[in-house]
BASE-605131 format. One record per residue (C-alpha): residue in three letters; x negated, y, z negated. Coordinates in pm, 1 decimal. Each point is the difference from the previous one (the first is absolute). Example, Ala and Ser with C-alpha at 12.3 -4.5 7.8 and 13.67 -1.06 7.14 Angstrom:
! BASE-605131
['ALA', [-1230.0, -450.0, -780.0]];
['SER', [-137.0, 344.0, 66.0]];
***
This chain:
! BASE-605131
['UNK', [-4452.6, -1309.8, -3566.0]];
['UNK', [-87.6, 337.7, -110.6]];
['UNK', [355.8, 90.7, 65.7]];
['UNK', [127.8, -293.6, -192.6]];
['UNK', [-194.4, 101.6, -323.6]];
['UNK', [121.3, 357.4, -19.1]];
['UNK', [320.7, -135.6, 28.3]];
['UNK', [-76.6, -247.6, -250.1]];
['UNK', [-128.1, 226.6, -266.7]];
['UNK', [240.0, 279.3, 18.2]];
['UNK', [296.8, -261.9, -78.1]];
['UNK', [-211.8, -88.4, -278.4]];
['UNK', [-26.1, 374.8, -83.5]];
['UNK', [317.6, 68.2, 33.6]];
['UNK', [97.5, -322.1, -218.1]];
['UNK', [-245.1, 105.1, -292.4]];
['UNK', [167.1, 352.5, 33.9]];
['UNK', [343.8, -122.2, -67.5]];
['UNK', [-145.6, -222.6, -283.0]];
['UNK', [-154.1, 272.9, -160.9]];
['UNK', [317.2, 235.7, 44.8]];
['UNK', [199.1, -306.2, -143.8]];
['UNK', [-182.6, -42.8, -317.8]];
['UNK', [-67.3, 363.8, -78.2]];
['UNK', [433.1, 37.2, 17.6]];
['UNK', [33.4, -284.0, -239.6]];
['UNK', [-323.8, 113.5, -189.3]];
['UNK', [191.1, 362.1, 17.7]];
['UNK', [325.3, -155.1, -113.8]];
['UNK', [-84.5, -184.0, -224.8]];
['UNK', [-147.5, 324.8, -203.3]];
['UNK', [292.4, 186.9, 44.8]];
['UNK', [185.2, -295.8, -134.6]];
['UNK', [-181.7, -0.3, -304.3]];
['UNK', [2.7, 341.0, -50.9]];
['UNK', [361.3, 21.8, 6.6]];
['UNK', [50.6, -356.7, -187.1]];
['UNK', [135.6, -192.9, 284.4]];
['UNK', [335.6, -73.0, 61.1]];
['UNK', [229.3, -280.8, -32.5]];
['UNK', [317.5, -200.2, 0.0]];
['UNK', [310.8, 77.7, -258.0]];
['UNK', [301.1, -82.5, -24.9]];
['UNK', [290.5, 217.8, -50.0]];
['UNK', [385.0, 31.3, -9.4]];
['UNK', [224.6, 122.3, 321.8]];
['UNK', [251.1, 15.9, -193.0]];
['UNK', [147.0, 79.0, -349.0]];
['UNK', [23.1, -324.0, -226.5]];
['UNK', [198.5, -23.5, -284.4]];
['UNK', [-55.0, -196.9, -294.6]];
['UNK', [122.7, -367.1, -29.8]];
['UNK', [-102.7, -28.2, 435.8]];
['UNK', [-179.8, -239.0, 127.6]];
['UNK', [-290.2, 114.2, 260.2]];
['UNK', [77.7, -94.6, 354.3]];
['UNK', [-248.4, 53.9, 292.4]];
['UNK', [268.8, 282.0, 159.7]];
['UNK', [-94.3, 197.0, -373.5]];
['UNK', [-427.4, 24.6, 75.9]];
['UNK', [-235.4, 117.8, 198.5]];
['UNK', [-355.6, 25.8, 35.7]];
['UNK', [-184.9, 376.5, 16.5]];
['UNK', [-365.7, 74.1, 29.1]];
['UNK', [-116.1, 219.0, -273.0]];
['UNK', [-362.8, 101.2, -117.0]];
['UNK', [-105.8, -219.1, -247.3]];
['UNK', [2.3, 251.8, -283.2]];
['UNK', [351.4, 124.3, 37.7]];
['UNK', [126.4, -390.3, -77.8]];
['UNK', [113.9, -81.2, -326.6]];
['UNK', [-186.6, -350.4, -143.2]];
['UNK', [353.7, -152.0, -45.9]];
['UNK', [62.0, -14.3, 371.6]];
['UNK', [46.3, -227.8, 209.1]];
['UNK', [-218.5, -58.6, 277.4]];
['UNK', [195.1, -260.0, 217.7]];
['UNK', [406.1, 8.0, 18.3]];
['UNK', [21.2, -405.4, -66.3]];
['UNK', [-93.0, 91.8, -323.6]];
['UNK', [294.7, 175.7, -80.0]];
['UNK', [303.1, -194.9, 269.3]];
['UNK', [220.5, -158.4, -268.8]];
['UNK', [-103.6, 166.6, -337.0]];
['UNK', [294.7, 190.1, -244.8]];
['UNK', [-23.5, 366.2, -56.6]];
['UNK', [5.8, 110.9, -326.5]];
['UNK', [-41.3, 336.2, 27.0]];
['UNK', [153.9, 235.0, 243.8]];
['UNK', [-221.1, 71.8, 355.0]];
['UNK', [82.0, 295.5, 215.8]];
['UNK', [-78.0, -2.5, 358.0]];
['UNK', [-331.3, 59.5, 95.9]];
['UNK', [-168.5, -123.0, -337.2]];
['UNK', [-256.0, -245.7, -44.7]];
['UNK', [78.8, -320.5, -170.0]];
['UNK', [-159.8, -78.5, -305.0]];
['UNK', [9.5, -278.2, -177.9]];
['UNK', [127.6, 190.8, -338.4]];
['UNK', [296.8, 29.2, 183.5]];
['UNK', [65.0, -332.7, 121.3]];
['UNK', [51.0, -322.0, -200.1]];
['UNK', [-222.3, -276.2, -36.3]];
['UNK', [-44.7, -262.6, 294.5]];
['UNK', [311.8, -240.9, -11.9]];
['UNK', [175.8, 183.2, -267.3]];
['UNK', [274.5, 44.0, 248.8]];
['UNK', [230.2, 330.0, -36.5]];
['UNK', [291.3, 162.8, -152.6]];
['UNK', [19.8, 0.0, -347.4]];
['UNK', [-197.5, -307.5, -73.2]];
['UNK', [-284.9, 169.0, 151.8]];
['UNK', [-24.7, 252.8, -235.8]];
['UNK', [8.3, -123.0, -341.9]];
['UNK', [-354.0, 92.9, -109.6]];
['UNK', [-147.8, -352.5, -144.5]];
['UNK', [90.1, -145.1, -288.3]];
['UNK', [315.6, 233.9, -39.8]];
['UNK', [363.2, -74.5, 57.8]];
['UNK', [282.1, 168.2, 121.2]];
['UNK', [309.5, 42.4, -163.9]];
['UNK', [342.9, 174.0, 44.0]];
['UNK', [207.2, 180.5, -200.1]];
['UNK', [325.4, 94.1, 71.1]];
['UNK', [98.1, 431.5, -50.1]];
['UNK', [225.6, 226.7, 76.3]];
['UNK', [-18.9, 362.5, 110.1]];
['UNK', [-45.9, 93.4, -365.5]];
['UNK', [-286.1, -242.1, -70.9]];
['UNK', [-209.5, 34.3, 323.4]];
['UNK', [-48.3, 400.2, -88.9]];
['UNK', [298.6, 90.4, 308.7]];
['UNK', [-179.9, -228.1, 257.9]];
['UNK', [-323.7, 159.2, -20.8]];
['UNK', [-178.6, -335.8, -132.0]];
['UNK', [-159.8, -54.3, 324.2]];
['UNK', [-281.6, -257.7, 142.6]];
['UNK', [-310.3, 113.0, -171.0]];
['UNK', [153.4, 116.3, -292.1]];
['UNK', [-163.5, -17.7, -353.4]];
['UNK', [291.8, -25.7, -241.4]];
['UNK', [37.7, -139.1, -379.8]];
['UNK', [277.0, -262.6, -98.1]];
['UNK', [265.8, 95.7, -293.2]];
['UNK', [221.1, -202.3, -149.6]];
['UNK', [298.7, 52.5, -252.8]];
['UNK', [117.4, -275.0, -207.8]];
['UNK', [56.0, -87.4, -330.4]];
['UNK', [-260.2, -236.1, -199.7]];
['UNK', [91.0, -330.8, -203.1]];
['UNK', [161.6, 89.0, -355.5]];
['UNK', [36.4, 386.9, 77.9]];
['UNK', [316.5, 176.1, 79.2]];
['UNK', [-178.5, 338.0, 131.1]];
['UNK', [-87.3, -27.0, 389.2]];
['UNK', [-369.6, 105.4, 83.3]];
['UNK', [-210.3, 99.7, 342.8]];
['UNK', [-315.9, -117.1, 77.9]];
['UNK', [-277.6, 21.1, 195.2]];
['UNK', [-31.7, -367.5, 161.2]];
['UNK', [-285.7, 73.3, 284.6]];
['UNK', [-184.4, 305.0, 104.0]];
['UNK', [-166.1, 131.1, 343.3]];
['UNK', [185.9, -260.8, 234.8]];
['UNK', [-57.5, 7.8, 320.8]];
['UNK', [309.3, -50.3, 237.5]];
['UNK', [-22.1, -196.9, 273.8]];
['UNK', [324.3, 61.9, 222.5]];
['UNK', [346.8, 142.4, -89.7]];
['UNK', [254.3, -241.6, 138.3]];
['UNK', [-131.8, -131.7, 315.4]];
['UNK', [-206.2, 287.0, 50.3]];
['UNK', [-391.3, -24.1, 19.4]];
['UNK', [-134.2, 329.0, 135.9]];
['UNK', [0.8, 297.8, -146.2]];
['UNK', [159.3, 335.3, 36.2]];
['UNK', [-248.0, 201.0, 248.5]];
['UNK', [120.4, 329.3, -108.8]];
['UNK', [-9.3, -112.0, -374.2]];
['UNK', [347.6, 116.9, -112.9]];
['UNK', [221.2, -215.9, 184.3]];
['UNK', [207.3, -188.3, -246.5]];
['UNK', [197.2, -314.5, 40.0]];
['UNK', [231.1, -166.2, -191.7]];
['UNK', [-16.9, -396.8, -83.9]];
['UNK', [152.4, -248.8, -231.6]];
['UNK', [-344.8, -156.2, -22.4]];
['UNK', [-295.3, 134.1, -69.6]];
['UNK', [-363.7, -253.8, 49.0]];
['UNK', [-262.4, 74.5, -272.4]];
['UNK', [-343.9, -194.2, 52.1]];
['UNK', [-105.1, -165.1, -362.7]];
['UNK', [-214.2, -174.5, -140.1]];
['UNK', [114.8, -363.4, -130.9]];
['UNK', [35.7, 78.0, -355.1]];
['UNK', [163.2, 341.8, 74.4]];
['UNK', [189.0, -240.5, 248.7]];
['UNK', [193.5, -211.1, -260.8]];
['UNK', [3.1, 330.6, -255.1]];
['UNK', [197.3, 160.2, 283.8]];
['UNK', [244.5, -268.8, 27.3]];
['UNK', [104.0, 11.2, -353.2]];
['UNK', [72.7, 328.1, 1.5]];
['UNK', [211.9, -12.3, 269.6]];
['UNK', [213.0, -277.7, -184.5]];
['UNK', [-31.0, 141.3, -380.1]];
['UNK', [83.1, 388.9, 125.1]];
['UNK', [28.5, 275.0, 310.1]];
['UNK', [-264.9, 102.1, 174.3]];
['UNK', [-95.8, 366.0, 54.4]];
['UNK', [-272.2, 96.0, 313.2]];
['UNK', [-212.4, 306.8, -174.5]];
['UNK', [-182.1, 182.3, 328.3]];
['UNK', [-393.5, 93.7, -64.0]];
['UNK', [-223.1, 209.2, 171.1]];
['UNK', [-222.7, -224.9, 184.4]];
['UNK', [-359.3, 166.4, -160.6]];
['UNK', [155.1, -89.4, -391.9]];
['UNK', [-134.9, -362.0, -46.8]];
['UNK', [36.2, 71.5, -387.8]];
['UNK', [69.3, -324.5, -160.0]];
['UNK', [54.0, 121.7, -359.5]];
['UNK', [223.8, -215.5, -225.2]];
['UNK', [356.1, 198.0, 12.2]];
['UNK', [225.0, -54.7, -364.9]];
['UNK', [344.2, -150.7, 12.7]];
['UNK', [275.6, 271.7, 18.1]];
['UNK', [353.2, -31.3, -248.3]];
['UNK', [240.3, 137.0, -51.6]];
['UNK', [-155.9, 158.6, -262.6]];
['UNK', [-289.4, 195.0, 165.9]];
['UNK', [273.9, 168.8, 175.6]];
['UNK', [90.6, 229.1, -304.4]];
['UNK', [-196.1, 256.2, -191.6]];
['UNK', [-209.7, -145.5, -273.9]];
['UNK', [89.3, -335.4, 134.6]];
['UNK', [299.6, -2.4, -210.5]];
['UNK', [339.5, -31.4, 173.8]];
['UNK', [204.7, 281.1, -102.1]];
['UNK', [390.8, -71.1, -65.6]];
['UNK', [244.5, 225.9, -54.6]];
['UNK', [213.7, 21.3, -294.9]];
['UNK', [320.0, -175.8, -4.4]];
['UNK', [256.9, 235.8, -115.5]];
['UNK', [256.1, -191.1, -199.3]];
['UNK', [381.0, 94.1, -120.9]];
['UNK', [2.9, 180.5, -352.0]];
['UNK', [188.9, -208.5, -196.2]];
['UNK', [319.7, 112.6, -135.9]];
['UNK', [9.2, 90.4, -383.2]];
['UNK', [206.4, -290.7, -196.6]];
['UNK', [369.7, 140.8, -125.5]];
['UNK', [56.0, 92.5, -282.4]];
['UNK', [94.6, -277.8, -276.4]];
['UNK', [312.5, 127.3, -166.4]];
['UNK', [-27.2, -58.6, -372.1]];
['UNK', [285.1, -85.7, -264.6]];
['UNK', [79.0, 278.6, -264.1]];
['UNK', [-155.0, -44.8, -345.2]];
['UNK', [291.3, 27.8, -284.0]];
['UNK', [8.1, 245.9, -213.7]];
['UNK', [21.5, -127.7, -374.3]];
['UNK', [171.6, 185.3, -295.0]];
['UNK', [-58.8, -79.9, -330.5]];
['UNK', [345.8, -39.0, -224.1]];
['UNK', [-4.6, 36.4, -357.3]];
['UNK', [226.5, -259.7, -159.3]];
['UNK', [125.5, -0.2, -403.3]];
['UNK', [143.6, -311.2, -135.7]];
['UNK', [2.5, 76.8, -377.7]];
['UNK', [-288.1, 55.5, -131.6]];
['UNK', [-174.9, -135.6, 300.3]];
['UNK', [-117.5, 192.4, 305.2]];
['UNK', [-86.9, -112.1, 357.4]];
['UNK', [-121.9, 175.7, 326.1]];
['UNK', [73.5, -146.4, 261.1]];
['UNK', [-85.6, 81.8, 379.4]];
['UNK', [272.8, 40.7, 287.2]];
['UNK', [-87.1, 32.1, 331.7]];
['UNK', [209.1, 166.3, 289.6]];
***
């Protein structure tokens, strides 16, 4: 009986023991935990995305990371993010954020990234009005146009939108990762607002349209004048020069009859006398 109690109560010892050890580890844990900020789920890329994509579940993974080193637009589960469009380019091994992903059914490729409330519109350039292909996704740029306005015979440029943002060049939606990449394209998307929209469109059918590249950090929006023909000479008088005409010859000489010479003649008829004028 004796025997059976010591047995008894050093199971129960030995029990109490490995409780205690137990909750002193989480106890222990759960300091250093805190201390450090914890650490949790994210997800990130395994591979580069490009811009336009469409997430798939080979694209994400989940990492454990300390708490603090996790940006507040991450994602903590990868259903989340299955399915969404990419509007900004990922690189392998970055987390995915929702700035760089659009909204929840928006779908992808182009459609996904028209910011809301804008539109997108093409124009159609050449090599010459795209700046030599350097117009690239991204790009800020401001829209010329050349034409000639109703009841004027002197063609004019002006300054139809400024600071547009382009959304792809041809079918392109990414882009360049070293940043001086060019690319030439007939077409070239600009995302507008829907007045700028229909202000855009005119242009294009009263004139031609010239791409002007901007540095991305100039948003100035200042009012730019119209530009003739004009402004393009000092003063802002056009300058001509002379016509040089053919002297004109000298009219001939008119030649003129000879006057006759009269000479009196002294005639005596009695006692009567007459002069009387003969000419040669």
């Amino acid at each position: 009986m004796n025997r059976t109690r010591l047995v008894f109560i050093g199971i129960l010892a030995l029990a109490l023991g490995a409780f205690a050890s137990a909750l002193a580890y989480r106890m222990l844990q759960a300091h250093a935990g805190a201390a450090q900020g914890g650490v949790q789920d994210v997800v990130v890329a395994t591979n580069n995305i490009l811009v336009g994509a469409r997430i798939q579940d080979k694209d994400v993974r989940i990492v454990h990371l300390p708490a603090e080193a996790i940006p507040p637009e991450g994602f903590r589960h990868i259903e989340r993010t299955i399915g969404r469009g990419v509007i900004q380019p990922i690189a392998a091994g970055d987390f995915i954020l929702t700035s760089k992903l659009a909204p929840e059914n928006a779908g992808a490729g182009l459609p996904s990234m028209i910011p809301p409330g804008m539109r997108a519109v093409s124009v159609r350039v050449n090599d010459f009005s795209s700046v030599s292909g350097f117009v690239q996704p991204g790009s800020r740029v401001d829209v010329l146009m050349t034409g000639t306005a109703t009841g004027s015979s002197e063609p004019q440029t002006i300054t139809v939108l400024r600071n547009v943002a382009v959304l792809a060049n041809g079918q392109k939606l990414d882009r360049s990762i070293l940043g001086n990449d060019s690319q030439n394209s007939p077409v070239i998307t600009l995302a507008v607002s829907p007045d700028d929209a229909a202000k855009l469109a005119l242009a294009m059918n009263q004139g031609h349209i010239q791409l002007a590249l901007r540095n991305p950090l100039d948003t100035n929006q200042a009012e730019v004048a119209s530009i003739g023909m004009h402004s393009l000479y000092q003063n802002g008088t056009v300058v001509r020069p002379p016509v040089r005409t053919k002297p004109k010859p000298a009219p001939a000489p008119v030649a003129q009859a000879p006057v006759p010479t009269a000479y009196p003649v002294e005639v005596i008829k009695g006692d009567k006398r007459d002069v009387t004028k003969l000419q040669d």
